[in-house]
MIVO-455032 format. One record per residue (C-alpha): residue number from 1; residue in three letters; x, y, z. Coordinates in Angstrom, 2 decimals, decimal comma. Layout:
# MIVO-455032
 pos code      c1      c2      c3
 NUM  Ala       X       Y       Z
...
# end
This chain:
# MIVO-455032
 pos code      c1      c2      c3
   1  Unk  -55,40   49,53  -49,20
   2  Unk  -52,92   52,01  -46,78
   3  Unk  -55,50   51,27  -44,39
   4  Unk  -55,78   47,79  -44,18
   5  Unk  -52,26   47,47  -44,40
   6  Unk  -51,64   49,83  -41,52
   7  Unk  -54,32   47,69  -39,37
   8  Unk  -52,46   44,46  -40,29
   9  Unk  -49,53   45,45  -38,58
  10  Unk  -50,97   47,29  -35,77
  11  Unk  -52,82   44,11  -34,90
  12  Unk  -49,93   41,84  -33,13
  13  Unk  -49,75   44,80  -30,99
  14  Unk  -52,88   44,81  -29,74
  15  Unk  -52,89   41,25  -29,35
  16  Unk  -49,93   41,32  -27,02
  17  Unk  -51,28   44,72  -25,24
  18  Unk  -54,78   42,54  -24,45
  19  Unk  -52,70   39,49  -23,11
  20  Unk  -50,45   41,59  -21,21
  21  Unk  -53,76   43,82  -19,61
  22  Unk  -55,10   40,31  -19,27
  23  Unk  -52,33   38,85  -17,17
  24  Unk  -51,60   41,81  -14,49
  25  Unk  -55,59   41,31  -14,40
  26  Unk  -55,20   37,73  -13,11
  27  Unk  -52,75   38,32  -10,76
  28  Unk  -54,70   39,68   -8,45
  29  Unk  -55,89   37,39   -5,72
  30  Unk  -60,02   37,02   -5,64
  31  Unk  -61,10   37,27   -1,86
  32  Unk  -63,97   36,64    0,02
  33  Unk  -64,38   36,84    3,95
  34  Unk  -65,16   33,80    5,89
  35  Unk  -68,30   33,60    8,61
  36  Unk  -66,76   32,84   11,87
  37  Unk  -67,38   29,49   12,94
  38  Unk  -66,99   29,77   16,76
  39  Unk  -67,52   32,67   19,31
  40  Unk  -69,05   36,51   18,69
  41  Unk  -66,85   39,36   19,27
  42  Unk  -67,84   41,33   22,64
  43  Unk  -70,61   44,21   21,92
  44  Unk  -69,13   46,99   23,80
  45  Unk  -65,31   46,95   24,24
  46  Unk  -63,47   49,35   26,83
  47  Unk  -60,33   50,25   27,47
  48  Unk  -58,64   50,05   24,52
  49  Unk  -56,08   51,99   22,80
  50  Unk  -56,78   53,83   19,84
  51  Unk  -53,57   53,75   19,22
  52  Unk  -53,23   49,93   18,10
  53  Unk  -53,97   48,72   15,38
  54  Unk  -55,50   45,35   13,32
  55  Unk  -52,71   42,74   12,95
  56  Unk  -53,23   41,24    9,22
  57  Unk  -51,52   38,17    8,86
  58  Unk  -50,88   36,32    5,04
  59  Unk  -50,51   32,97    5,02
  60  Unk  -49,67   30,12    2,37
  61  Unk  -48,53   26,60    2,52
  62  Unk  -46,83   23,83    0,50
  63  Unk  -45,05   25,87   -2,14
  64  Unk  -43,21   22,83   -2,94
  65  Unk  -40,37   24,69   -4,52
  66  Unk  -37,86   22,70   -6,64
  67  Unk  -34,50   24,78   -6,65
  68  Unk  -31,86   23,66   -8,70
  69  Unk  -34,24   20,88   -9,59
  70  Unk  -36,60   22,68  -11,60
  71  Unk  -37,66   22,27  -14,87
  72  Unk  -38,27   24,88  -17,71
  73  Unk  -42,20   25,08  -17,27
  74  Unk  -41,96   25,02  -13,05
  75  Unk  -39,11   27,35  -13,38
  76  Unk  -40,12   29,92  -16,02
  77  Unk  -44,10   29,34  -16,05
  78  Unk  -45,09   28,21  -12,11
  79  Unk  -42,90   29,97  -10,29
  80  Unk  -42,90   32,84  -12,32
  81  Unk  -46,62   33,09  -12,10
  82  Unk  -46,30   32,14   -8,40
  83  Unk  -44,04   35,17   -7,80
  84  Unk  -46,41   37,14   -9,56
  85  Unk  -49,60   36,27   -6,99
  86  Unk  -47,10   36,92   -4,57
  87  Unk  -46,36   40,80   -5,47
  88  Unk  -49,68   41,41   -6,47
  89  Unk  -51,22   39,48   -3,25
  90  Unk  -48,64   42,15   -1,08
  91  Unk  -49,95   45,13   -3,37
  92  Unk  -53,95   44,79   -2,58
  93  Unk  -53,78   43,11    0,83
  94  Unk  -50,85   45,39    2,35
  95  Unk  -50,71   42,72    5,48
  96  Unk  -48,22   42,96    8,09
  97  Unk  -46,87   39,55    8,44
  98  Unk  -46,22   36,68    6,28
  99  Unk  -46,60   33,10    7,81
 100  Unk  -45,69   29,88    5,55
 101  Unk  -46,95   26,93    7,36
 102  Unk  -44,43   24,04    5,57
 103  Unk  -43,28   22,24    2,49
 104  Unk  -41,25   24,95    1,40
 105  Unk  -39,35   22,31   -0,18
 106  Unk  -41,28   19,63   -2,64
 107  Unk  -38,48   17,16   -1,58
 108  Unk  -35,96   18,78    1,16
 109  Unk  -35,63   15,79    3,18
 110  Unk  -34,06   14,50   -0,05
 111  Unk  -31,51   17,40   -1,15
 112  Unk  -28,22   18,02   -0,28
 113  Unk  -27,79   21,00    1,99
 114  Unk  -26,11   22,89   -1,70
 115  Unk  -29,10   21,50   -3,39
 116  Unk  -31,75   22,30   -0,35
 117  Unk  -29,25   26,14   -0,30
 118  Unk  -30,61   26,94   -4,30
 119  Unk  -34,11   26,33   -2,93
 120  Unk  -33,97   28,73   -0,36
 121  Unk  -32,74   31,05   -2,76
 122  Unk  -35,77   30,49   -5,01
 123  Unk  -37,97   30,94   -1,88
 124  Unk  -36,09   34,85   -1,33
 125  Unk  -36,72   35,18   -5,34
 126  Unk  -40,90   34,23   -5,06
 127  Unk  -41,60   36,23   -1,82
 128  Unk  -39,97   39,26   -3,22
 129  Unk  -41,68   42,22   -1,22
 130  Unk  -42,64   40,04    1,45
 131  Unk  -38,81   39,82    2,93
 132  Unk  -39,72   43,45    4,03
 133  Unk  -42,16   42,15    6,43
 134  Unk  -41,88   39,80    9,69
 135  Unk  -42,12   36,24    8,56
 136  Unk  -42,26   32,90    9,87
 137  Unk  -41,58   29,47    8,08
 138  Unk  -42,26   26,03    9,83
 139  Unk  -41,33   23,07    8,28
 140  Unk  -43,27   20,54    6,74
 141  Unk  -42,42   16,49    6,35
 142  Unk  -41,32   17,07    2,78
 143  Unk  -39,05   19,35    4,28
 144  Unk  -37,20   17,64    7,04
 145  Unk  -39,05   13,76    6,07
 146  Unk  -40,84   11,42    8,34
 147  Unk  -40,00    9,66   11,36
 148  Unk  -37,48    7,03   10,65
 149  Unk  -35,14    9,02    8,99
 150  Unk  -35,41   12,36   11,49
 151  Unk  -32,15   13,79   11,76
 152  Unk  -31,99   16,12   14,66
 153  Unk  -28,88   17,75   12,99
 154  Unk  -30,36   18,21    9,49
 155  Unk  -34,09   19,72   11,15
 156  Unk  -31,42   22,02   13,05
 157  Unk  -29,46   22,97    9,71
 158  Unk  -32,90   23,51    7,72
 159  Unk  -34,38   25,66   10,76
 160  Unk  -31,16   27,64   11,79
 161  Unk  -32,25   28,98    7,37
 162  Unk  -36,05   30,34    8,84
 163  Unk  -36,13   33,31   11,08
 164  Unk  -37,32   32,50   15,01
 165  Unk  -37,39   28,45   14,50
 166  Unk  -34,92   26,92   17,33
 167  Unk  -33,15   23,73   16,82
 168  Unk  -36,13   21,20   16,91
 169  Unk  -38,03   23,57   14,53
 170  Unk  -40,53   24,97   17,11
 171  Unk  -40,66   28,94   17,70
 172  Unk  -42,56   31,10   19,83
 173  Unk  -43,26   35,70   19,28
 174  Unk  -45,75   38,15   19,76
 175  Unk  -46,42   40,74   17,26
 176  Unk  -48,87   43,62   17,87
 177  Unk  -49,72   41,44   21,62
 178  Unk  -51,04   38,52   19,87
 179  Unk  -48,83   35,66   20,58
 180  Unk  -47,84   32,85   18,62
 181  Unk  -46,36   29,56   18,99
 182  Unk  -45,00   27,03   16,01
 183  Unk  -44,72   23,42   16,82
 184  Unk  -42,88   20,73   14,60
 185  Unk  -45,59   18,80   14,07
 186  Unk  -43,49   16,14   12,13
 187  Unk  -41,76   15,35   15,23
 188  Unk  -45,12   14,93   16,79
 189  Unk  -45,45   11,75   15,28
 190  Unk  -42,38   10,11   16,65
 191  Unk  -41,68    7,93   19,20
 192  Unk  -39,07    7,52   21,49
 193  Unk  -37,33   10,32   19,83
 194  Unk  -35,31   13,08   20,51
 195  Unk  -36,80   15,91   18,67
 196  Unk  -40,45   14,62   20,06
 197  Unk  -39,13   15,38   23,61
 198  Unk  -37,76   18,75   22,29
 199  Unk  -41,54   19,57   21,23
 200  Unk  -42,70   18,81   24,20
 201  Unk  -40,51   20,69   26,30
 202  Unk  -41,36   23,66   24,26
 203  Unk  -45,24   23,32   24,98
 204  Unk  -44,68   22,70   28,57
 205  Unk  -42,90   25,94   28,65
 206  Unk  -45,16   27,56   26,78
 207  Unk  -47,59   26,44   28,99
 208  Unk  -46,00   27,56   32,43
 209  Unk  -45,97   31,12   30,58
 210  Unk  -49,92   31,01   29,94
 211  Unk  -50,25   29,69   32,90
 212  Unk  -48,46   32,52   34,69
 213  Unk  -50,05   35,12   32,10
 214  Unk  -53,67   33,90   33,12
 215  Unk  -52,88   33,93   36,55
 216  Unk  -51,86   37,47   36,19
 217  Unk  -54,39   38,70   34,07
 218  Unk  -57,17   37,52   36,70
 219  Unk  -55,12   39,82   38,86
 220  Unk  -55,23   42,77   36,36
 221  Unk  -59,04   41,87   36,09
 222  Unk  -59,77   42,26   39,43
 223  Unk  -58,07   46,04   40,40
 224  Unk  -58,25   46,70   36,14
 225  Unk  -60,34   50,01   37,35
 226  Unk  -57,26   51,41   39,58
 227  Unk  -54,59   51,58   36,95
 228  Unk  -56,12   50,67   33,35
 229  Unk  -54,65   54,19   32,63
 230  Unk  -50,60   52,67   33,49
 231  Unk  -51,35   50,33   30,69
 232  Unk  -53,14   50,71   27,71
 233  Unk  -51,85   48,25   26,15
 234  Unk  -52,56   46,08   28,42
 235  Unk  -56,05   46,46   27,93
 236  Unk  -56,14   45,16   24,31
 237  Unk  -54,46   41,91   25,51
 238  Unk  -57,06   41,50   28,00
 239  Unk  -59,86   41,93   25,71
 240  Unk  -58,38   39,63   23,36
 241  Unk  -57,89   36,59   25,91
 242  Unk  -61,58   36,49   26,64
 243  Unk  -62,01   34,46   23,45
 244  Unk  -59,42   31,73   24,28
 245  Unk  -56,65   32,45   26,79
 246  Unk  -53,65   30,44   25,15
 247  Unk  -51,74   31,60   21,85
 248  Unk  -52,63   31,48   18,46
 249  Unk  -51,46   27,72   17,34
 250  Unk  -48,81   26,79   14,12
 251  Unk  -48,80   23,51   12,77
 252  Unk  -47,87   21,77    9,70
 253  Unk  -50,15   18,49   10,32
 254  Unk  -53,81   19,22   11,49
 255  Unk  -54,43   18,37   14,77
 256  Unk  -56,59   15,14   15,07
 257  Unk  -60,74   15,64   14,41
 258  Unk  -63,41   13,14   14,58
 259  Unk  -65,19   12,10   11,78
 260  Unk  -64,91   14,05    8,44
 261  Unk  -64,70   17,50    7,94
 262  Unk  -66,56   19,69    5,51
 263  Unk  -64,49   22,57    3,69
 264  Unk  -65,87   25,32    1,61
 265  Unk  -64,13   27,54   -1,13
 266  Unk  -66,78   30,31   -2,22
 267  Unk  -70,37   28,52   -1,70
 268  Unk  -68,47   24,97   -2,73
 269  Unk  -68,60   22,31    0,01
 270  Unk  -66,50   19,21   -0,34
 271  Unk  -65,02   16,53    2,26
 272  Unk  -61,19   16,54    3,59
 273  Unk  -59,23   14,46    5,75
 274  Unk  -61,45   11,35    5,06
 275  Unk  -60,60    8,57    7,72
 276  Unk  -60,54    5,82    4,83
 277  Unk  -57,39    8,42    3,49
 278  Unk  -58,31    8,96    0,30
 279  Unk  -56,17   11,41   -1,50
 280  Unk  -58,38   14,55   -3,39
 281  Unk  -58,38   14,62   -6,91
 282  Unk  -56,92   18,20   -7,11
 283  Unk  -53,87   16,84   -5,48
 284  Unk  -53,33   14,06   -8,12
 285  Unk  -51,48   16,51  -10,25
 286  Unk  -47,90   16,02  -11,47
 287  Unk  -46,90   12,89   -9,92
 288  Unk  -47,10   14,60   -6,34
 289  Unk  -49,97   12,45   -5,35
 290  Unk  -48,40   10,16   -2,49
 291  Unk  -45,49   10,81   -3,36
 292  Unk  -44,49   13,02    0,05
 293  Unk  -43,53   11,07    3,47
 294  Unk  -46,97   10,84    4,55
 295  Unk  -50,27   10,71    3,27
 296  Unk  -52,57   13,67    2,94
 297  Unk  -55,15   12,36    5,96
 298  Unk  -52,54   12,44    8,00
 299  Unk  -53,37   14,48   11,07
 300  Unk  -51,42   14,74   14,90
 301  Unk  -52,29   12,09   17,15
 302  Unk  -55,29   12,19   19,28
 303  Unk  -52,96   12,02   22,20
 304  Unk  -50,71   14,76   21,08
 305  Unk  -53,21   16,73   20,22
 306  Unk  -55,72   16,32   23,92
 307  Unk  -52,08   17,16   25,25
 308  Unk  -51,89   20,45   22,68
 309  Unk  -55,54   21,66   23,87
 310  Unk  -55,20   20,92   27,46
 311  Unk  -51,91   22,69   28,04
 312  Unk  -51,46   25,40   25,78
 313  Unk  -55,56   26,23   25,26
 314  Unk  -54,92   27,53   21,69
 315  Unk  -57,16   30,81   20,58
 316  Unk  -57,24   29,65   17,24
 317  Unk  -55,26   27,04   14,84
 318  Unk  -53,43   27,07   11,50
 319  Unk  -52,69   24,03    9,65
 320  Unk  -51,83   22,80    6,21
 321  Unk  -50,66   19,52    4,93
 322  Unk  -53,71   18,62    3,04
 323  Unk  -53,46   20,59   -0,12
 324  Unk  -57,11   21,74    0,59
 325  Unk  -59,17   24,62    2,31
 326  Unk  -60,99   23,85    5,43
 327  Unk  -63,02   25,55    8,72
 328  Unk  -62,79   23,52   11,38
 329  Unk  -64,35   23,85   14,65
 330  Unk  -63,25   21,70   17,01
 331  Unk  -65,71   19,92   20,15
 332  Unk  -64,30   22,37   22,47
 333  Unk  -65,19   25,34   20,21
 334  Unk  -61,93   25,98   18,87
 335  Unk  -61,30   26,95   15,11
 336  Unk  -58,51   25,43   13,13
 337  Unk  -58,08   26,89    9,57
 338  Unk  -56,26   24,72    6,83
 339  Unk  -54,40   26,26    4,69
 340  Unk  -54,43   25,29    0,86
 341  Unk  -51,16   25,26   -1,62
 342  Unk  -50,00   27,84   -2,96
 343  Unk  -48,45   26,26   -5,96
 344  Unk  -50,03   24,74   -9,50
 345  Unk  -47,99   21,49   -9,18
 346  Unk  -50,40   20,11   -6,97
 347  Unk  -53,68   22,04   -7,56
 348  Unk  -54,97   24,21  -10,75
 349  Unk  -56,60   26,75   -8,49
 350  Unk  -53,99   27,67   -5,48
 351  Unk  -54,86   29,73   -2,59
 352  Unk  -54,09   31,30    0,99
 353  Unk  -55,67   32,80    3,66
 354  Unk  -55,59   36,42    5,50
 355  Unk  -56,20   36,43    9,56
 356  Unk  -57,12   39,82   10,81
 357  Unk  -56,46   39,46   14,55
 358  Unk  -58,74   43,12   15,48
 359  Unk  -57,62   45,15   18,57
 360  Unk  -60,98   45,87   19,57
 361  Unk  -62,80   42,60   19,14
 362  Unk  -62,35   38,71   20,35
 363  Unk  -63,28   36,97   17,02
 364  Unk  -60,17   36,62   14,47
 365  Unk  -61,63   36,87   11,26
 366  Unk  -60,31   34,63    8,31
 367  Unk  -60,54   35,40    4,61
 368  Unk  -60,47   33,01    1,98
 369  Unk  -58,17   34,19   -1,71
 370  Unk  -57,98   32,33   -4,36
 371  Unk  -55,33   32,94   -7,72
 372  Unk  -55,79   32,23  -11,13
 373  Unk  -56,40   29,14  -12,42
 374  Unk  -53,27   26,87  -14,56
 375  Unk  -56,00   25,96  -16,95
 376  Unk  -57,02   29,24  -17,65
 377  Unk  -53,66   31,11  -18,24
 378  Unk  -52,99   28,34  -20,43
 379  Unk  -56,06   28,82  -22,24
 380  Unk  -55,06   32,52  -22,73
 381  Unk  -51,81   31,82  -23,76
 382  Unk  -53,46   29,17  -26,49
 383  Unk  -55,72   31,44  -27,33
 384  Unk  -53,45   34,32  -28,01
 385  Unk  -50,79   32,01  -29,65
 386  Unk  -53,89   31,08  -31,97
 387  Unk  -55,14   34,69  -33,03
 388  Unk  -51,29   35,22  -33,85
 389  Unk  -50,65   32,51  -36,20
 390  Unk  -54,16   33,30  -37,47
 391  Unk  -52,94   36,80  -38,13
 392  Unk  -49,60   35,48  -39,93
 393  Unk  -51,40   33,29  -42,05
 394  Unk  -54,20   35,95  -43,28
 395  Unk  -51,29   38,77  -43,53
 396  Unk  -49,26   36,70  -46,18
 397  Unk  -52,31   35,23  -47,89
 398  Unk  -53,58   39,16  -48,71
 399  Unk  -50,36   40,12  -49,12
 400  Unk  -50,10   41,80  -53,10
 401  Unk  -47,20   40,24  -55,27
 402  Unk  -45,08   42,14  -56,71
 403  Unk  -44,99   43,84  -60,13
 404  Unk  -43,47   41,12  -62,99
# end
């Protein structure tokens, strides 16, 4: 009788110890490396400095955060689990830069700058260890909205909040000699508008620069035997150009592609940005389907985006916008990834990708994570909410009365 007593009560215990194992289990990001779509890394690689090391980039999109906004179950059960992937996605990946390509905001072109202030606060609160690390935001149309209300002053206000975005929300580094550049692709769209001539000025700059940087890179190519030993460094950024001489490409919207494209999560292949614009099912979550200031299909012009590949020659392109995963190569070879969300209001099984940009190779290579599913934490929590009141009800029906 002691016994079974003592293993009654030692039994809620164990119930919360197995959920708790359970959930730091599922926090962990599941990962799988991509094949490369486009080009083979070089064979035998010279001249390079030992010295350097890989570049491993995170990046997520449409977090869709609410602020102020937020109810009980996005506030204390999303985002807390969202946090969560976060830390635990730092822990096991260790990367060196975090990149967020838009819709930081589920409605920013909406708030209030006090209201669209408590959702930049939430942002600092999810990314937690990342704010130790370089990081780069661009903004999304649910951020700063769509063309007919663009307010140069409120895209200013919203990007003067991100780190290395200038006043029409475009930005331009280099970390570890890889170079990037960030375009407002919402701006893209516009017409006779000020912010779409602020875009533009920023490619054709950018594109003097690779311009001047191929120029003197042939240079370097030619004598490279006579002083490879001034500049190590040097040598890495050499290498790395033979792949695709312009930078590596930020956008919000994918640039335009012909005809459908075919994404794959694990050995899963599906079809995204469908011409007719159908919306995918895992986006019809919540109320967010159509509900943002343009449609999920929508990509950068075809004329913006000959323009993008003719003067800035991207090495390789990040998107987001559609909610979903793709691999994308494009007819000149190029590769543009698309990010998924990285948020259960819009999809149970949220994910982001990790770009290893290697020193001693051309080829970028792209892995695919994937966090737990909504459906199944919820089924755990059921499940353990279950076993409990099972245990409640069996404890008080053994339970011995009392002496009359």
């Amino acid at each position: 009788m002691m016994a079974a007593v003592a293993w009654r009560s030692l039994l809620p215990v164990i119930i919360i110890s197995v959920f708790m194992v359970y959930e730091e289990w599922v926090s962990f990001p599941s990962c799988k490396l991509l094949p490369s779509t486009t080009y083979s890394p070089d064979k035998h690689v010279e001249n390079i400095d030992d010295s350097l090391e890989d570049l491993k980039v995170m990046m997520v999109a449409n977090l869709l955060l609410l602020g102020s906004e937020a109810g009980f179950v996005n506030l204390y059960f999303r985002d807390y689990y969202m946090s969560k992937f976060f830390k635990k996605s730092f822990q096991s990946l260790n990367p060196d830069m975090l990149l967020v390509l838009g819709d930081v905001s589920a409605k920013g072109s909406e708030l209030s700058r006090t209201k669209w202030l408590s959702v930049l606060h939430q942002f600092d609160n999810m990314l937690g260890p990342f704010l130790d690390l370089p990081l780069h935001v661009i903004l999304g149309d649910r951020d700063v909205g769509e063309c007919s209300g663009l307010c140069a002053n409120s895209v200013n206000w919203i990007a003067r909040n991100f780190p290395g975005l200038d006043s029409s929300g475009c930005g331009a580094f280099e970390i570890s000699n890889i170079s990037f550049v960030s375009l407002n692709a919402v701006a893209l769209l516009c017409g006779n508008n000020k912010l779409r001539f602020d875009v533009e000025k920023v490619i054709e700059r950018e594109s003097v620069g690779l311009q001047m940087e191929i120029e003197g890179m042939d240079e370097a190519n030619n004598g490279f035997g006579m002083f490879s030993e001034m500049s190590n460094d040097f040598g890495w950024r050499v290498n790395a150009m033979k792949s695709g001489p312009g930078p590596v490409l930020l956008l919000h919207f994918p640039l335009y592609r012909s005809g459908k494209t075919h994404i794959g999560e694990g050995s899963t292949f599906k079809s995204i940005i469908d011409p007719s614009g159908k919306v995918p099912a895992s986006a019809q979550r919540e109320g967010f389907s159509g509900t943002g200031p343009y449609d999920l299909s929508q990509t950068v012009p075809p004329n913006a985006t000959e323009y993008i590949f003719h003067a800035l020659k991207p090495r390789i392109i990040f998107s987001a916008h559609t909610q979903e995963f793709s691999d994308h190569t494009h007819p000149d070879g190029t590769r543009e990834v698309t990010i998924p969300a990285m948020t259960w209001k819009v999809r149970d099984d949220p994910g982001f990708i990790v770009a290893t940009f290697q020193r001693n190779k051309s080829a970028v290579s792209v892995t695919y994570c994937s966090v737990a599913r909504e459906s199944r934490i919820l089924i755990a929590y059921t499940s353990a909410l279950v076993l409990f009141l099972f245990f409640i009800i069996v404890s008080n029906t053994l339970e011995p009365k009392g002496l009359s």
